[in-house]
C-alpha positions as CSV (number, residue, x, y, z in Angstrom):
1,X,-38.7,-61.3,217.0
2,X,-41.0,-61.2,214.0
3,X,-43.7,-63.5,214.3
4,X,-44.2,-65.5,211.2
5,X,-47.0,-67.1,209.9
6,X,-47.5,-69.7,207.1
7,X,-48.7,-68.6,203.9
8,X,-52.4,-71.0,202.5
9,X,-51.7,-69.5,199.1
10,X,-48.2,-70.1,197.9
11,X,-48.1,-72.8,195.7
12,X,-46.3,-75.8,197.2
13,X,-44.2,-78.7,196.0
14,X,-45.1,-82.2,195.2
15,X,-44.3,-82.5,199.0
16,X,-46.5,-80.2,200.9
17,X,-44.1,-77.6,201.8
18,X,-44.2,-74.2,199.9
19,X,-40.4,-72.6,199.3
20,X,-41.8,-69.8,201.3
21,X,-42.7,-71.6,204.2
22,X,-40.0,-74.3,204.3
23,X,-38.1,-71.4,204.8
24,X,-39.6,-69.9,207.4
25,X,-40.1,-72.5,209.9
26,X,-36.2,-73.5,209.0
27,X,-34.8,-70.4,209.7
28,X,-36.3,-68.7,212.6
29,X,-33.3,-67.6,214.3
30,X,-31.7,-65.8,211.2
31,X,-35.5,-63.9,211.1
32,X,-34.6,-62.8,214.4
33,X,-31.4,-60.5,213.5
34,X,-30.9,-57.0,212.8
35,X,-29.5,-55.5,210.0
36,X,-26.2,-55.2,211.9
37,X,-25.7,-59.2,212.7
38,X,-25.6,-60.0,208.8
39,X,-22.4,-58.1,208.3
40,X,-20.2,-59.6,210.9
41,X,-16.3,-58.2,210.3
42,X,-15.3,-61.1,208.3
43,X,-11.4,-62.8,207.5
44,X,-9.7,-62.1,204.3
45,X,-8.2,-64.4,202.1
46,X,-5.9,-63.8,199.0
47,X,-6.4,-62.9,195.9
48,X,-8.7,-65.7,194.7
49,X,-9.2,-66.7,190.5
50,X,-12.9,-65.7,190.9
51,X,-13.6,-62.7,193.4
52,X,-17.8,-63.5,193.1
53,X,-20.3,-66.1,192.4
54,X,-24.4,-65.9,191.0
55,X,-26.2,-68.9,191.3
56,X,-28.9,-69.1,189.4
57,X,-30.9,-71.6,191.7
58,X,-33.6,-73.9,189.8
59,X,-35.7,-75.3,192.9
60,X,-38.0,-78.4,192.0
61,X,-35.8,-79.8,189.6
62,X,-35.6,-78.8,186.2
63,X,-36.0,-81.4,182.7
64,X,-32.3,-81.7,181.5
65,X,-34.3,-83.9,178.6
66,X,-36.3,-80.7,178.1
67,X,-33.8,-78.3,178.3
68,X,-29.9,-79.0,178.6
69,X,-29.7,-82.7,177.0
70,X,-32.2,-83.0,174.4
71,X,-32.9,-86.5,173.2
72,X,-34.1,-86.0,169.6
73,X,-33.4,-89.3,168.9
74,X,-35.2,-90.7,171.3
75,X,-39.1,-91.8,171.3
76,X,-41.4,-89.9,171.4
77,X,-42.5,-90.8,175.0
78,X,-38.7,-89.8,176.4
79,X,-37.7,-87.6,173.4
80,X,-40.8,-85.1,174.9
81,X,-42.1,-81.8,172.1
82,X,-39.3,-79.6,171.7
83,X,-36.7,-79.9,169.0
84,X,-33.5,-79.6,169.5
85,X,-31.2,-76.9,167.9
86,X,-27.5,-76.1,167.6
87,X,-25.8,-73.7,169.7
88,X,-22.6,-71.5,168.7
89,X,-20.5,-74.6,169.8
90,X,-20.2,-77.1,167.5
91,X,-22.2,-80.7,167.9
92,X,-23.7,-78.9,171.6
93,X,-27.3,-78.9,170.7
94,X,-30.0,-77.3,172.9
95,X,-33.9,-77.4,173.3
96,X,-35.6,-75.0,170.7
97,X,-36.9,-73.1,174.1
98,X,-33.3,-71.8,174.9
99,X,-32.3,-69.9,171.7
100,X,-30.5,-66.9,173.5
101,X,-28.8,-69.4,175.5
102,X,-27.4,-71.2,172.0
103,X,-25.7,-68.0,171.3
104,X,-23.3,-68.3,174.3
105,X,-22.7,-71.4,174.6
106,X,-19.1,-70.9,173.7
107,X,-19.1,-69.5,177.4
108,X,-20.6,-72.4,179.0
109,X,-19.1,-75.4,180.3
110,X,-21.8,-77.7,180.6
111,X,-22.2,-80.8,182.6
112,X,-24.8,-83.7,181.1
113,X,-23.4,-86.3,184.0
114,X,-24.6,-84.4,187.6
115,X,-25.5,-87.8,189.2
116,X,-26.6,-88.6,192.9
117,X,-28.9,-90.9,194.5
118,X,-31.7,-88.2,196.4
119,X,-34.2,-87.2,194.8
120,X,-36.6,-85.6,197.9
121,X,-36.8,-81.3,197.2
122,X,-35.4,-80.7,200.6
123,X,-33.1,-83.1,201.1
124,X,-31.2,-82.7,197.6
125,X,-31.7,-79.0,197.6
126,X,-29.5,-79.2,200.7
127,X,-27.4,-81.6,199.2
128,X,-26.3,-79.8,195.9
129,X,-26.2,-76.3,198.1
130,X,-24.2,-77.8,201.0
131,X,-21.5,-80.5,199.2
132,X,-22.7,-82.7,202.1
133,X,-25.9,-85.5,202.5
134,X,-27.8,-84.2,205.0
135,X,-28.0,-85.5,208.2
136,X,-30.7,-85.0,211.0
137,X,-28.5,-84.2,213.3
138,X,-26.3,-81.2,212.0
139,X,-26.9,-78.5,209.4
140,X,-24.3,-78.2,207.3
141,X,-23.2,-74.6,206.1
142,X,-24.4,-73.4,202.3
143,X,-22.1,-72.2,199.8
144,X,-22.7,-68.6,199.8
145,X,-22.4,-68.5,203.9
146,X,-19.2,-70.4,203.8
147,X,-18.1,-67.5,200.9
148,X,-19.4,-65.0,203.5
149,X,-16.8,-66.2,205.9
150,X,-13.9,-66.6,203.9
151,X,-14.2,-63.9,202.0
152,X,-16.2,-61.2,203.7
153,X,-17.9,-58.2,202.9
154,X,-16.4,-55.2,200.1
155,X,-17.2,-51.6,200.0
156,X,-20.1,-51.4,202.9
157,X,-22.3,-55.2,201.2
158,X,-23.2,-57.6,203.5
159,X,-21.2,-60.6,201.3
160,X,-24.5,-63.2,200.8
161,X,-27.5,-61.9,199.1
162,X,-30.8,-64.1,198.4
163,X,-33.2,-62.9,195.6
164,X,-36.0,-62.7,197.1
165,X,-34.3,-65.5,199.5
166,X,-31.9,-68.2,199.4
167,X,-34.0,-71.0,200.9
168,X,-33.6,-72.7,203.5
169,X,-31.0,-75.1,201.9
170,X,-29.3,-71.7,201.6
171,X,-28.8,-71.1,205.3
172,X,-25.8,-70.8,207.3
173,X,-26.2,-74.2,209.5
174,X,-23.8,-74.7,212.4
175,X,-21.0,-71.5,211.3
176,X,-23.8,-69.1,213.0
177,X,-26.2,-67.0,211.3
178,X,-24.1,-64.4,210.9
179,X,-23.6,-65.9,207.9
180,X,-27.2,-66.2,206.5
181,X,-28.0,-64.3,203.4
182,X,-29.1,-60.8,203.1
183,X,-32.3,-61.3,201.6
184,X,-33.0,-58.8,198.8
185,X,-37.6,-58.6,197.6
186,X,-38.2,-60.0,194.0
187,X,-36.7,-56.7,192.0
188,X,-39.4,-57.4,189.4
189,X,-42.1,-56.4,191.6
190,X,-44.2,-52.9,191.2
191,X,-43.6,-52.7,195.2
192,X,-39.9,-53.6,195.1
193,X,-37.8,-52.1,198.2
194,X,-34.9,-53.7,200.0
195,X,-35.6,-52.7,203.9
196,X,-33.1,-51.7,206.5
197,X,-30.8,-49.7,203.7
198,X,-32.4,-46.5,204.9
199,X,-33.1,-44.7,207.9
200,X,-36.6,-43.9,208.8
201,X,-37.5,-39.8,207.5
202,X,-37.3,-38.7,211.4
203,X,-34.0,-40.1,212.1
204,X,-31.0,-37.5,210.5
205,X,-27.6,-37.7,210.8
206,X,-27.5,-36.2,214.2
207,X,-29.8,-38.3,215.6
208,X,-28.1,-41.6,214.0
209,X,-24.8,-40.4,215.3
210,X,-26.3,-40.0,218.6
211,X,-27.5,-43.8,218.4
212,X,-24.3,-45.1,217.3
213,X,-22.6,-43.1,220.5
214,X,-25.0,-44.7,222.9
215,X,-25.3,-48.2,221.3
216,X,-21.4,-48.1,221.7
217,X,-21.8,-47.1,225.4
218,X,-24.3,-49.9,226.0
219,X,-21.9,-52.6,224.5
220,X,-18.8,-51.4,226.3
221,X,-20.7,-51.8,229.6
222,X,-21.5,-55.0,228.6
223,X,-18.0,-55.8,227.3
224,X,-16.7,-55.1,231.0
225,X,-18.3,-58.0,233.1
226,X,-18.4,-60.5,230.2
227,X,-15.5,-60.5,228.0
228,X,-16.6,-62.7,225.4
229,X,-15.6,-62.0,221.8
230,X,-19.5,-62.3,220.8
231,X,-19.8,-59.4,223.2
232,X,-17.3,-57.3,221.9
233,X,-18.1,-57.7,218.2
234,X,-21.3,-56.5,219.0
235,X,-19.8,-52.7,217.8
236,X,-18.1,-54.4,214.6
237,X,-21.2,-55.7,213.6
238,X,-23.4,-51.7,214.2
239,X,-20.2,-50.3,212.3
240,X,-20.7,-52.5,209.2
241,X,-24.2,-51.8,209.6
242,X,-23.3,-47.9,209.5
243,X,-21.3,-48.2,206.9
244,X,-24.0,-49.6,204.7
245,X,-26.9,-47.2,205.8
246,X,-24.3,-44.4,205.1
247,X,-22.7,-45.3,202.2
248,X,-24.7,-44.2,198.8
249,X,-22.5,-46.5,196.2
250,X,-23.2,-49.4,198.2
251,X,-27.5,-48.7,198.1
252,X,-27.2,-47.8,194.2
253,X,-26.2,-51.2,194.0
254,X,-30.4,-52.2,194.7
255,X,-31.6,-49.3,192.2
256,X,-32.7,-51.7,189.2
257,X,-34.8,-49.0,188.0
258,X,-31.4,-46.8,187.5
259,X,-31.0,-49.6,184.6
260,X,-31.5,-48.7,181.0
261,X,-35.5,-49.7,179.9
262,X,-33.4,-51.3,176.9
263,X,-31.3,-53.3,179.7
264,X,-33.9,-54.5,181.8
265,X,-36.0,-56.0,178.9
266,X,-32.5,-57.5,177.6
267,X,-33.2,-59.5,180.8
268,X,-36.5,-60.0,180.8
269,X,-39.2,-58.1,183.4
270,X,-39.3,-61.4,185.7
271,X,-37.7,-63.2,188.9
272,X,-35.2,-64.6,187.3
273,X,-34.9,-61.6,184.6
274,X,-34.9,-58.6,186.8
275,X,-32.6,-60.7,189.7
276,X,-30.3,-61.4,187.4
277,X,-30.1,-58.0,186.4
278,X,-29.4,-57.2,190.1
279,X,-27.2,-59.7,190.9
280,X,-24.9,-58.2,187.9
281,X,-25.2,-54.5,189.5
282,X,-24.4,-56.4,193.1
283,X,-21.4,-58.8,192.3
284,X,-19.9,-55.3,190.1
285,X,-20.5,-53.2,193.8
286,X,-18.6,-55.5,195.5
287,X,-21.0,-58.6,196.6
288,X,-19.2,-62.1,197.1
289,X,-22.5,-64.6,196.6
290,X,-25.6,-64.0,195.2
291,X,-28.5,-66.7,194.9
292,X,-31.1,-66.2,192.4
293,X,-33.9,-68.7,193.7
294,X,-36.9,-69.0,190.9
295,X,-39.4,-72.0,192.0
296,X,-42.1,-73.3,189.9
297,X,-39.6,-76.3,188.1
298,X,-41.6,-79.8,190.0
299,X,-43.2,-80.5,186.6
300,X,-45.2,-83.8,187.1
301,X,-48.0,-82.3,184.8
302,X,-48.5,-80.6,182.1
303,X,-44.4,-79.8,181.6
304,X,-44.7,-78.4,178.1
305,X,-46.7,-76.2,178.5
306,X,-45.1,-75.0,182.0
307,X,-42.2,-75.1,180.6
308,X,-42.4,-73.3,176.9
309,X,-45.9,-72.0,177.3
310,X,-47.2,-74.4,174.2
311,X,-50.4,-75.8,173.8
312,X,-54.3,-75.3,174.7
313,X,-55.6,-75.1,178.7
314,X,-52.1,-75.4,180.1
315,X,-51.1,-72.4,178.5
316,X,-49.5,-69.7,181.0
317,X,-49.8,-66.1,180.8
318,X,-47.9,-63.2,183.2
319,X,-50.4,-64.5,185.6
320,X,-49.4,-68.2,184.9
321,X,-49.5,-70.6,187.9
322,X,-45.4,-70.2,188.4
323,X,-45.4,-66.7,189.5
324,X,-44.3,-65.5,185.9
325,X,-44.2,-66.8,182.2
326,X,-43.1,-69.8,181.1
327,X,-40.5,-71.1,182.9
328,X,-37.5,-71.9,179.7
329,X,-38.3,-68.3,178.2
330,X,-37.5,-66.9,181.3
331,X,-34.5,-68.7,181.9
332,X,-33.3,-68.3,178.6
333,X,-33.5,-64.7,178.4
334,X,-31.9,-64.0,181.7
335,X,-29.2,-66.4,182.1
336,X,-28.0,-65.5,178.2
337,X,-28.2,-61.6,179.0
338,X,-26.3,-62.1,182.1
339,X,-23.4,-63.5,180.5
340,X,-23.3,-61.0,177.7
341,X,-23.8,-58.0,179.9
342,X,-20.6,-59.5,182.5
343,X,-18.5,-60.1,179.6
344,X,-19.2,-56.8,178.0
345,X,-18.3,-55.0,181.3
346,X,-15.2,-57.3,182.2
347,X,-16.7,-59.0,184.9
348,X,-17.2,-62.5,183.7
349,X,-13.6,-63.6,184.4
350,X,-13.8,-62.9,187.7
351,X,-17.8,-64.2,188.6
352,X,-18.7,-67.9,188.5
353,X,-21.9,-68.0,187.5
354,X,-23.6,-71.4,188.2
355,X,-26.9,-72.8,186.8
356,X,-28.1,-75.7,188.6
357,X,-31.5,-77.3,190.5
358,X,-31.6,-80.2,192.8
359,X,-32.1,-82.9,190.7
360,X,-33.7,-83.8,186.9
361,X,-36.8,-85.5,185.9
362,X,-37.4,-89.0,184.6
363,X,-36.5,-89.8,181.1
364,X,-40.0,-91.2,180.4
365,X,-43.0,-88.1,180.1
366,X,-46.0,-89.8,183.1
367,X,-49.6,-90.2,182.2
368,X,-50.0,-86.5,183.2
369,X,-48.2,-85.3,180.9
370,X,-45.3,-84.5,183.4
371,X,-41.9,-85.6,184.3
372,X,-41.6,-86.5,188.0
373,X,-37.9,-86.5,190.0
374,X,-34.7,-88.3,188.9
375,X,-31.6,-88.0,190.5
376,X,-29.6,-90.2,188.6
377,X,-28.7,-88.1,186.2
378,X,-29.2,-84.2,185.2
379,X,-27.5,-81.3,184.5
380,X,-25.1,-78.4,185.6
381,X,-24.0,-75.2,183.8
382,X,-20.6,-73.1,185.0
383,X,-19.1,-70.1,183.4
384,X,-16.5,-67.6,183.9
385,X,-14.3,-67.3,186.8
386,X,-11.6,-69.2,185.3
387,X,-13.9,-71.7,183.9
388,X,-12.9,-73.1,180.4
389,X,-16.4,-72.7,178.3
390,X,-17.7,-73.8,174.8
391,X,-17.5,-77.5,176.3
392,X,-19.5,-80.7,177.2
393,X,-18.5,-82.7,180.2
394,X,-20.3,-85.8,180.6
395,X,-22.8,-88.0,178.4
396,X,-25.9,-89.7,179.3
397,X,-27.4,-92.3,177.7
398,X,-29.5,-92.0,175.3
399,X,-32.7,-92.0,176.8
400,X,-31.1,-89.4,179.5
401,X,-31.4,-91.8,182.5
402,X,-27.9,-92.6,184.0
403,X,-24.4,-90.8,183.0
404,X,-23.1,-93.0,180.0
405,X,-19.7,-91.1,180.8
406,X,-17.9,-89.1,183.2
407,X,-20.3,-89.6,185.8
408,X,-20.0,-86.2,188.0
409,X,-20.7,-86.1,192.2
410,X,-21.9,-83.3,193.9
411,X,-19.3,-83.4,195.7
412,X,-17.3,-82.5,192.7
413,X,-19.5,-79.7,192.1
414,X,-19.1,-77.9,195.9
415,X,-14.9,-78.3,195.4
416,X,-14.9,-76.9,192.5
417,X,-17.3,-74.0,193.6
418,X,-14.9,-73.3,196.0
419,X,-11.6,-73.7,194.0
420,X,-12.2,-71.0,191.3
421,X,-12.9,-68.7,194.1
422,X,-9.4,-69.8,195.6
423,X,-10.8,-71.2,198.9
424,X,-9.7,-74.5,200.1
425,X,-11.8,-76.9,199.6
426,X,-9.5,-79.1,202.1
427,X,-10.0,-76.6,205.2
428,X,-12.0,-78.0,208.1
429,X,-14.2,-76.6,210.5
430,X,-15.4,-77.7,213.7
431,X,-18.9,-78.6,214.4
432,X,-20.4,-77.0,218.0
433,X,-19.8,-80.6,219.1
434,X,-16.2,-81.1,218.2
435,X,-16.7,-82.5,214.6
436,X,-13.9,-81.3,212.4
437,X,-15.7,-80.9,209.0
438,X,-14.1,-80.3,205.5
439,X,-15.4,-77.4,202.8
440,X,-15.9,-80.1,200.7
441,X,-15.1,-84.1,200.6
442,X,-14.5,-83.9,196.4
443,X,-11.8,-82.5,194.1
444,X,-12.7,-80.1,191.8
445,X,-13.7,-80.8,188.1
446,X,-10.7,-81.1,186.6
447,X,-12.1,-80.3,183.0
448,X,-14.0,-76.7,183.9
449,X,-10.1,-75.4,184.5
450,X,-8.4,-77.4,182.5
């Protein structure tokens, strides 16, 4: 096994624990696999409505005030320095920071009334990426690795991709990490190359062949004195593998560069830019779930500045202290070219693309000139698959604080991740201890499919 070390320099969260490394010492056993054990053969299902999902994953907790449900109404002290302005949907106004994102709102349902009571990074990342509280004592399974076993794997993908991981809210809990995301480097990076795709420059055909022979040797041997199924789908698991090594439409599906120069700026040269880019050329290969996880949104200080790049000394450059530029400009220009470029190539129908972090800030702006975490209220943003857009769903008052209307659960949220992808949300599972656990405890939002 690789032995992993905790990273001094990444910057951390208002908690102590960097993304990176909350990830690392939560998933040591999924670090541990090969290649082969992400793409375990996998059931099918029917036809469902939406065949893939993107998640555009927010971690810290993004300003719904600042972004989603401006208050411009409001004081000063809550109302924050952005203006609002209208979107392409009438009476839906935005923050002045998301003007590409104005001119698709008509594809957007979005939610102003995402309410639940945690509001610890962790502990509500795993919430609002699970459908289930979590509990010390069991790991419950994320959304894309419960896809991943539904649904499976198409033309040679694993079925679960992380960009550049899924976190470890993302993980696979008690179905097995078989089911953990295939974790994909930050595309916008000079050095960008996804690992295990390719065979080493001294291993050819002959010699691969020759590998799978014996491999398939070794686990028949073993299959003999121990039937177990685990065992045995040992040589499912080096097939799939194969097949991706060997199969040149599935790798294209990694080759950002192969994109357009005109394309890639459309998305902007940045994490959430460039992986959205690559989640589009993924989902249209034949990937189920794809997790686009951008950090940098635990604002306490300075939030205007982080967030829109205004002002003096806070002012962030490519080099800013979020890994990137500021964090609404990046948003904005990915998420909006995403849903241009998947309903210009027909794909929008059929991907759900959800924009989401774990919880929202506080209404009121702190002494620093931040926003610090609020559960109570915040927002959600689903389009395609299915999803009816150009609507609000949900009010909150009007200094943003609690849902005035429509109150919305996470629960909510997970069934309805899984209805438009035609999965029941009803089915259990059982726990390693005999638990029998549903999908998800909610019914869907009525109004995204109304």
């Amino acid at each position: 096994m690789k032995t992993l070390t905790l990273d001094p320099t990444r910057r951390r969260n208002c908690e102590g624990v960097s993304r990176r490394d909350a990830l690392k010492l939560g998933a040591l056993p999924f670090f541990g696999l090969t290649l082969p054990e992400y793409l375990a053969a996998l059931p099918a299902h029917a036809a469902p409505k939406a065949e893939s999902v993107i998640l555009l994953w927010c971690a810290g907790g993004p300003s719904h005030i600042d972004s989603f449900d401006p208050k411009p109404d409001a004081e000063s002290g809550i109302r924050g320095e952005f203006k609002a302005i209208d979107t392409n949907v009438s009476g839906v106004q935005l923050s002045e920071h998301l003007p590409n994102t104005a001119k698709v709102m008509d594809k957007v349902a979005l939610i102003r009334s995402l309410t639940s009571e945690i509001a610890a990074h962790e502990q509500a990342s795993q919430y609002l990426l699970t459908g289930y509280r979590p509990l010390p004592t069991l790991e419950y399974p994320s959304y894309g690795s419960v896809v991943a076993r539904e649904m499976g794997g198409r033309n040679s993908l694993p079925p679960y991709f992380g960009i550049p991981d899924a976190g470890r809210a993302g993980q696979s809990g008690f179905i097995g990490a078989a089911y953990n995301a295939f974790v994909v480097p930050d595309p916008s990076q000079p050095n960008y190359r996804v690992e295990d795709i390719n065979p080493p420059t001294r291993v050819d055909n002959d010699r691969m062949n020759r590998r799978r022979v014996f491999t398939s040797r070794m686990n028949d041997r073993f299959a003999q004195p121990l039937p177990d199924d685990r065992v045995r789908s040992v040589d499912q698991f080096y097939a799939k593998a194969f097949d991706l090594i060997n199969s040149t439409p599935a790798k294209k599906a990694f080759e950002v560069s192969e994109e357009p120069d005109d394309v890639r700026e459309r998305y902007g040269k940045t994490t959430m830019g460039q992986g959205a880019l690559l989640a589009r050329r993924i989902v249209e290969a034949g990937g189920r779930f794809v997790t686009i996880n951008k950090g940098g949104w635990d604002t306490h200080d300075n939030i205007f500045q982080r967030l829109a790049g205004s002002g003096g000394a806070g002012r962030m450059g490519a080099g800013g202290r979020n890994g990137g530029g500021p964090l609404l400009t990046e948003l904005d220009q990915a998420y909006a070219a995403l849903l241009t470029d998947l309903s210009q190539r027909g794909l929008l129908d059929k991907t759900l693309v959800v924009l989401m972090g774990e919880f929202g800030r506080t209404p009121r702006v702190n002494p620093r000139g931040g926003r610090d975490h609020w559960a109570r209220c915040r927002f959600a943003c689903f389009a395609g698959g299915g999803v009816k857009g150009g609507q609000v769903i949900g009010r909150s008052e009007k200094d943003g604080g609690v849902p005035a209307e429509r109150p919305v659960s996470v629960e909510e949220v997970s069934a309805s991740i899984y209805h438009a992808l035609g999965i029941d949300h009803s089915k259990q599972y059982v726990t390693p201890t005999g638990r029998p656990i549903h999908l998800a405890t909610g019914q869907p939002i009525k109004e995204l499919f109304g």
